[in-house]
C-alpha positions in Angstrom: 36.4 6.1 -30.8 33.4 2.9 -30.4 32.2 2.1 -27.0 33.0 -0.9 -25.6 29.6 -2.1 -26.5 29.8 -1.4 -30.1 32.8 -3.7 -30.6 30.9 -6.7 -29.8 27.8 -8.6 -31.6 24.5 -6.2 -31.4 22.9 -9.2 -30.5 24.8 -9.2 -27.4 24.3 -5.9 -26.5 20.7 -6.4 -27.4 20.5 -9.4 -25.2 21.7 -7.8 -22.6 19.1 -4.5 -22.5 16.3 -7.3 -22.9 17.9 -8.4 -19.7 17.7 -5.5 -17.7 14.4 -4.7 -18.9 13.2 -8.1 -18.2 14.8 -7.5 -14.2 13.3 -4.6 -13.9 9.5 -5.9 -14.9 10.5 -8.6 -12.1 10.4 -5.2 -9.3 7.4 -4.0 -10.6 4.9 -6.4 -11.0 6.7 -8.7 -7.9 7.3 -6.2 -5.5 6.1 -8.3 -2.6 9.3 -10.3 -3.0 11.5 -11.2 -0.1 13.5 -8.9 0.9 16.6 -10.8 0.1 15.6 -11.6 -3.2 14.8 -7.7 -3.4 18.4 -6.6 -2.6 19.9 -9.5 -5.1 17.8 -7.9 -8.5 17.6 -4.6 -7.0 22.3 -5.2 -6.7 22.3 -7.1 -10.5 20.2 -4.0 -12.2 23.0 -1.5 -10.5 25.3 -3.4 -11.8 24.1 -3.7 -15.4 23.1 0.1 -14.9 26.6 1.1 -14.2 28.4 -0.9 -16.5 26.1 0.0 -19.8 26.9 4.0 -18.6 30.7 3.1 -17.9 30.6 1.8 -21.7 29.2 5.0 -23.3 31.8 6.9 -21.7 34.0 6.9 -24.4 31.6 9.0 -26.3 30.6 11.3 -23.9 31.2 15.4 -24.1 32.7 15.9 -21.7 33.1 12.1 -20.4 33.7 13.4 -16.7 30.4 13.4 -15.6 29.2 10.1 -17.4 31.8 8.0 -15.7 31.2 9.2 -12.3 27.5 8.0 -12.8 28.7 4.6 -14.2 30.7 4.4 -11.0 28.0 6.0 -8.5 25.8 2.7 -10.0 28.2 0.3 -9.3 29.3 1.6 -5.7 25.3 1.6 -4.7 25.5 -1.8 -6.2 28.7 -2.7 -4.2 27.1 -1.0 -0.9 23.0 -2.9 -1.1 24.9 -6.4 -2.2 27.6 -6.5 1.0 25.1 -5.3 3.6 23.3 -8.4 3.9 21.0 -7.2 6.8 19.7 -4.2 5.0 16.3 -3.0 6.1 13.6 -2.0 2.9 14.1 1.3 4.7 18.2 1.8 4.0 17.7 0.0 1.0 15.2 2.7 -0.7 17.7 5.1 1.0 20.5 3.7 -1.0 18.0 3.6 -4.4 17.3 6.9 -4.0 20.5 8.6 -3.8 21.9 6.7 -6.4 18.8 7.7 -8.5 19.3 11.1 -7.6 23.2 11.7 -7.8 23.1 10.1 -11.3 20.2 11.8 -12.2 22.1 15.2 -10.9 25.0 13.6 -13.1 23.2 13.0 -16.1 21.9 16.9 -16.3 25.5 17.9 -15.6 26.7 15.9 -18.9 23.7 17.1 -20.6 24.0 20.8 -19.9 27.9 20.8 -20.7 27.2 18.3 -23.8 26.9 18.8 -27.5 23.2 20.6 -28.6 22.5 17.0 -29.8 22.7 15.5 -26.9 21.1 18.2 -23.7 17.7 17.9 -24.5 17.1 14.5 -23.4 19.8 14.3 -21.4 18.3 17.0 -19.2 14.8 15.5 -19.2 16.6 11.6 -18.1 18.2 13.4 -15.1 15.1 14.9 -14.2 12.8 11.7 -14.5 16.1 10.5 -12.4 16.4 12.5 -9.4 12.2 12.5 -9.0 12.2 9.0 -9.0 14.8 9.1 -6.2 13.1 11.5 -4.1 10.1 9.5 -4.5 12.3 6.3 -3.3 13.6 8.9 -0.4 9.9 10.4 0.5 7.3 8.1 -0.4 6.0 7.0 3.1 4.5 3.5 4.3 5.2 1.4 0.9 9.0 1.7 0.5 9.0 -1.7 -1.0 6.6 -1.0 -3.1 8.9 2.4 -3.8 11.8 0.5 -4.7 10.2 -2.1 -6.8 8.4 0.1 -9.3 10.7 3.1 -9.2 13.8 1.5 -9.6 12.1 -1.3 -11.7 10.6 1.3 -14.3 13.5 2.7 -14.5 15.5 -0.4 -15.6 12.9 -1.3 -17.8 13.0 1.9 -19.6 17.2 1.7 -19.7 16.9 -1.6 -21.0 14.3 -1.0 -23.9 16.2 2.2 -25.0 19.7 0.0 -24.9 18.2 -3.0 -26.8 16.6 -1.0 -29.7 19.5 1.1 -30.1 21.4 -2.3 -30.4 18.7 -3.3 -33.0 18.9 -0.2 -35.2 22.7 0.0 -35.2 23.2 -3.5 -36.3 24.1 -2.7 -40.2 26.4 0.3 -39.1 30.2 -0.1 -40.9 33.0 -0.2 -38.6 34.0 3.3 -40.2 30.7 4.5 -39.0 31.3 2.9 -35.2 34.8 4.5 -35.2 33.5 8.3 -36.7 32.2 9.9 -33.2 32.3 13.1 -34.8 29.5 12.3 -37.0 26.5 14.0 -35.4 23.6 11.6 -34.5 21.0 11.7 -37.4 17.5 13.1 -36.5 15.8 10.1 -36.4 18.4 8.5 -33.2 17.9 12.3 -31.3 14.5 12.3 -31.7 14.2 8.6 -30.3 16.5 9.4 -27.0 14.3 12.7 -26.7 11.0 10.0 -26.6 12.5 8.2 -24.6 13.8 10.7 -21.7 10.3 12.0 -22.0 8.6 9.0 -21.7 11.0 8.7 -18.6 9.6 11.9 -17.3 6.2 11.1 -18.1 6.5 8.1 -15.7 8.6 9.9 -13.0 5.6 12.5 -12.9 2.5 10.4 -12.6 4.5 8.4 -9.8 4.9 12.0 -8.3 0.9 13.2 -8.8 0.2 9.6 -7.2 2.1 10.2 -4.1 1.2 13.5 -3.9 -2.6 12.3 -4.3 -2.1 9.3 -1.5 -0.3 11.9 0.9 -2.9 14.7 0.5 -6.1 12.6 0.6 -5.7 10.1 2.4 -8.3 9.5 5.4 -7.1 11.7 9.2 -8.4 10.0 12.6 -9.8 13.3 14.3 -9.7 14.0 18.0 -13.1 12.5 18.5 -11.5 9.1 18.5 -9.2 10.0 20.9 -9.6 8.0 24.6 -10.7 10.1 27.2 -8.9 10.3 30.5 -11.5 8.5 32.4 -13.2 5.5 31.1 -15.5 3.5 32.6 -14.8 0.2 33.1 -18.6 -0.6 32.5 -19.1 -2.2 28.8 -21.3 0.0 26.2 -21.4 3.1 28.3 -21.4 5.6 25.3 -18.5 8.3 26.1 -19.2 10.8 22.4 -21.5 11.6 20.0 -21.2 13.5 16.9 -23.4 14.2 14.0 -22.0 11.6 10.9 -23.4 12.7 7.0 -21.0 10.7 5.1 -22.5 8.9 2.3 -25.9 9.0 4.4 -28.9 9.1 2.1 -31.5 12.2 2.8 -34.5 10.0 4.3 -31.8 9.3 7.1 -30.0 10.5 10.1 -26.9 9.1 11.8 -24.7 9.7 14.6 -20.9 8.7 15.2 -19.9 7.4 18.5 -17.7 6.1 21.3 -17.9 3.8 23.5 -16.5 1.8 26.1 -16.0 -2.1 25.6 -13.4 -5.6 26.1 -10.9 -7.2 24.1 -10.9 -10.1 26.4 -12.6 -11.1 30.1 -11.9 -7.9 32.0 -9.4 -5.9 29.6 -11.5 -2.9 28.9 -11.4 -0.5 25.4 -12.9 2.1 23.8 -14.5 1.5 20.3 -16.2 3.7 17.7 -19.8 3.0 15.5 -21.8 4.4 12.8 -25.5 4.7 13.4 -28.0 5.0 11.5 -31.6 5.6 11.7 -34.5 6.4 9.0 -36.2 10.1 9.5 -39.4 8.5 9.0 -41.1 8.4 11.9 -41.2 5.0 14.0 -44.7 3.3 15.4 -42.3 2.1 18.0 -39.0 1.1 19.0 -36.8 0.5 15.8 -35.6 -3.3 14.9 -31.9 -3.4 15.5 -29.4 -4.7 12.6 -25.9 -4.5 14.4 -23.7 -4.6 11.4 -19.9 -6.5 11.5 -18.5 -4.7 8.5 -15.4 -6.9 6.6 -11.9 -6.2 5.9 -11.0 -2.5 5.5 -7.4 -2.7 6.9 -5.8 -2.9 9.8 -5.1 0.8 11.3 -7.0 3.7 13.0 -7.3 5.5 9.4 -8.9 2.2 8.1 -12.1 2.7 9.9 -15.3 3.1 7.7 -16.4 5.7 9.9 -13.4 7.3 9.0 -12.8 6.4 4.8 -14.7 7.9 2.3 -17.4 5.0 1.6 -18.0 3.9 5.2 -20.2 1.0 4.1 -19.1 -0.1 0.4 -16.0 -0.4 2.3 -17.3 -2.9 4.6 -19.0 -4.4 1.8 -22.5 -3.7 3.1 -24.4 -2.2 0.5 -28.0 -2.5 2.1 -28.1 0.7 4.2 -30.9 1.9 1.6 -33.2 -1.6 2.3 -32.5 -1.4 6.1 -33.6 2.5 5.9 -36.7 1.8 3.8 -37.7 -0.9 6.6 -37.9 1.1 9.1 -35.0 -0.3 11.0 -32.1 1.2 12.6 -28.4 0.3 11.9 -25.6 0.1 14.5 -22.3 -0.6 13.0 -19.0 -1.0 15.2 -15.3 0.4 13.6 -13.9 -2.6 16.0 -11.5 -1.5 18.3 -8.3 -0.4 17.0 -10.1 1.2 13.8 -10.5 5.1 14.6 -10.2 4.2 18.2 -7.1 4.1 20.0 -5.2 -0.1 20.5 -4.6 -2.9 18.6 -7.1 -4.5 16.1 -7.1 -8.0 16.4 -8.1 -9.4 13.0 -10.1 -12.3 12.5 -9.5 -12.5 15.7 -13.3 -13.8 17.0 -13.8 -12.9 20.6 -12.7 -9.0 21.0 -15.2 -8.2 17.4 -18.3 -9.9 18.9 -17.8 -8.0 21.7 -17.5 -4.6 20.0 -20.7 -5.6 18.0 -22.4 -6.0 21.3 -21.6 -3.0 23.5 -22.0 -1.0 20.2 -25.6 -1.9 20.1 -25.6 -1.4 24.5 -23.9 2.2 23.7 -26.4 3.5 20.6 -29.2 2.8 23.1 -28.2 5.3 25.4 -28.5 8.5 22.3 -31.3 10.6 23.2 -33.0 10.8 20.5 -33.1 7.3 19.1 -35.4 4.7 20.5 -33.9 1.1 19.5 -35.9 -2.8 20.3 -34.3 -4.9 22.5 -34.4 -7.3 19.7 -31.0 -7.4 17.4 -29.8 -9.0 14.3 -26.1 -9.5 13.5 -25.1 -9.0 9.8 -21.4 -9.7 8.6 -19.7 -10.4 5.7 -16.1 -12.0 5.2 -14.0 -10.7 8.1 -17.7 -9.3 9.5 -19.0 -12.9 8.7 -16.9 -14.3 11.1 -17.4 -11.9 13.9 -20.7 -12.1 13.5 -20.9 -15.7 14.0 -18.9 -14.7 16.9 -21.4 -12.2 18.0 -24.0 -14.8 18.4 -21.9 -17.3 20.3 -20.7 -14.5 22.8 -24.1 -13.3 23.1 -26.3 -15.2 25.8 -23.5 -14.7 27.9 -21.8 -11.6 27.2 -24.6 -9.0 26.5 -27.9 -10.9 26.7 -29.6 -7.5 27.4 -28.7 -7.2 23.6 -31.6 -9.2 22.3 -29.7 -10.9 20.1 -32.7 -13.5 17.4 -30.5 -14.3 14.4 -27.1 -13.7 12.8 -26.7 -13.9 9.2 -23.0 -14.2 7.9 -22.2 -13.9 4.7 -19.2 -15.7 3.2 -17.7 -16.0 7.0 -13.9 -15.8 7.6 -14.2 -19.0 9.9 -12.2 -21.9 8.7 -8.6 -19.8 9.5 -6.9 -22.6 8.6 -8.1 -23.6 5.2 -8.5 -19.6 5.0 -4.7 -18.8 5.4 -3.6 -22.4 2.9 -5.7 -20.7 0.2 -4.3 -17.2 0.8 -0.8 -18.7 -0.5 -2.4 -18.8 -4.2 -3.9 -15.5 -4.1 -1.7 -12.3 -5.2 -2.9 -10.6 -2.5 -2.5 -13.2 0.0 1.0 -12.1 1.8 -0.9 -9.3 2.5 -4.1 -10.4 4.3 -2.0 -13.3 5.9 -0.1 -10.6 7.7 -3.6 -9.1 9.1 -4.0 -12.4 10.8 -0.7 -13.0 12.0 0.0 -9.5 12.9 -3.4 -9.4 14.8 -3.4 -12.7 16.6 0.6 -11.2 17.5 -1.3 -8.3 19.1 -4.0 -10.5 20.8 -2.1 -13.2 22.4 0.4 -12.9 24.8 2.1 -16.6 23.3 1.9 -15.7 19.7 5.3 -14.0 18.1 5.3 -13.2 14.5 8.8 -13.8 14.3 8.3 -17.3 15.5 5.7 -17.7 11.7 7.8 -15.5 9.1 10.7 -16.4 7.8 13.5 -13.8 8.1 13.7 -13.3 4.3 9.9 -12.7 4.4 9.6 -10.1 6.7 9.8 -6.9 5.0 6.8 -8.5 3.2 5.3 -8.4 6.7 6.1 -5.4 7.8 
């Protein structure tokens, strides 16, 4: 007995697995994608999943388990194309399970199958249901889950049905119709590569998550906000000992401190300071660093990552040290410290450079100038600039005699137009958005991004 897909052209067939394939390289390398586009290719490669198993089933010992896994593809298919308001969450929720029940399917068939066919039956069902749990588990990046899960997966199913198209384009009708004939060594060891190459990918998506999960930066309890605060600016509230990436001719502290997001609105903020062990002929220059983008949350703070200054992109803490000078530089508030951090958002940052500088003057065992320069680069460049506006009438105390911004994030305008040809762009324009959102009481995100757009936003 032939499959439906052997009684038509192999080019057809093979057409159609360079189609899936070609769908599924759309997830992965376009996995920003609105979400309704998303749902639309994520619906179309169910479908063609389903209905290339549904057409093996003929051949299939026993054939029970290969149709329910044709028709477990087509009914997650059915369910993500008629729920039009799907979130990226219940979609990946969908993906998954139907990854995992036909993986589960597929090492039924395979166990129960002929010798010829367990081996990489077994290993496809297991590539199968880890790719689903990943779809099911993976935290914070579900579309990112669904694109490249689900999309290596088609791409993978496609490949494997277009070659076998190819290589069975010369077979007799006689040789279609014999299904007793055993596959020949060449075919079984060529699903076997396959289903392992399957596996392969499943597993190093699985070390990956496992790798993000397990090392991925904690915000301790030192960030926390005390119970009292004061409403003061730069009163330093903690210190603690900081080594991280500090070179051995230097000392540094971490600390909190108290500061404003806006004209009375008080906050608490962290910094990094740093000071060379050499001793000082006086009170050390001050550079009072505005460190650029390193995300958006608490865990993004550099006094928090692993490289808390080649993730700010300042990589002159050796220079500054060898000078002599001391080095204050501010998390911003809502990086390690508790609230909302308003990116590229130019008032609340000067501010936090400011009172940093007020707070590190207050540690006992550090004697800073009253003189301070501001360095920034990119989103630091900006607030830096900001830094020295805000200055003479914010924190003149702070001494502040030059700023030097590097590559400034100023011109938010022309800044956000040329984010739209940049493949990172979606992402960054959602900092902005998402912090001026959080800043001001009269901007809603939902009044800038479109509805199709905002799982990209989220």
């Amino acid at each position: 007995m032939s499959t439906p897909l052997e009684r038509v052209p192999w080019w057809i067939t093979a057409l159609f697995g360079v189609a899936t394939a070609v769908l599924g390289g759309v997830l992965v390398f376009r996995p920003f994608t609105s979400l309704s586009v998303l749902i639309v290719v994520v619906a179309i490669g169910m479908f063609l999943t389903g209905a290339s198993t549904l057409a093996g089933a003929p051949l299939a010992t026993p054939r029970w388990p290969v149709v329910a896994a044709g028709a477990a593809w087509i009914a997650a298919g059915v369910v993500v194309i008629a729920w039009p308001d799907m979130s990226t969450r219940a979609l990946a929720v969908v993906v998954g399970v139907a990854m995992v029940v036909g993986g589960v399917l597929d090492i039924v068939g395979g166990l129960r199958g002929s010798a010829d066919e367990r081996i990489a039956a077994v290993i496809g069902g297991v590539a199968s249901v880890i790719f689903g749990l990943l779809a099911l588990t993976w935290p914070s990046v579900t579309v990112l889950v669904v694109a490249i899960v689900f999309g290596a997966r088609l791409v993978l199913f496609g490949l494997r049905l277009a070659w076998s198209s190819f290589r069975d384009r010369n077979r007799s009708e006689a040789e279609l119709e014999d299904a007793a004939a055993p596959p020949g060594r060449l075919r079984r060891f060529g699903h076997v590569v396959g289903a392992t190459a399957s596996l392969l990918i499943a597993l190093v998506l699985a070390g990956v998550s496992s790798q993000l999960n397990a090392d991925g930066p904690e915000v301790d309890a030192f960030y926390d906000t005390p119970d009292e605060v004061p409403a003061e600016p730069g009163v330093l509230l903690r210190t603690d000992d900081f080594t991280r990436t500090i070179p051995d001719n230097a000392r540094a502290w971490r600390i909190l401190y108290t500061t404003t997001i806006a004209d009375g609105v008080p906050a608490v903020a962290s910094a990094i300071v740093v000071e060379p062990r050499a001793p000082a002929d006086g009170p050390r220059p001050v550079i009072a660093l505005a460190h650029g983008t390193t995300g958006v949350e608490r865990p993004c703070a550099p006094s928090v990552v692993d490289d808390p200054f080649g993730a700010g992109a300042f990589y002159a803490l050796d220079r500054v040290i060898d000078q002599g000078w001391a080095l204050v530089a501010t998390d911003y508030v809502g990086l390690g410290s508790e609230g909302d951090h308003a990116y590229l958002v130019g008032e609340p940052a000067g501010r936090n450079v400011l009172d940093s500088v007020r707070a590190a003057r207050q540690l006992p065992d550090l004697e800073l100038s009253d003189e301070t320069v501001v360095w920034g680069h990119s989103q630091g460049g900006g607030a830096a600039l900001w830094t020295g506006v805000l200055a003479p009438s914010y924190a003149p105390d702070v001494g502040v005699i030059g700023v030097a911004a590097l590559a400034p994030a100023s011109d938010l305008v022309g800044l956000l137009d040329g984010l739209a040809t940049n493949p990172a762009g979606t992402v960054f324009a959602s900092f902005v958005l998402d912090g001026f959102a959080d800043y001001y009481d009269d901007v809603d995100a939902n009044d800038y991004v479109a509805p199709a757009a905002r799982a990209s936003f989220d």
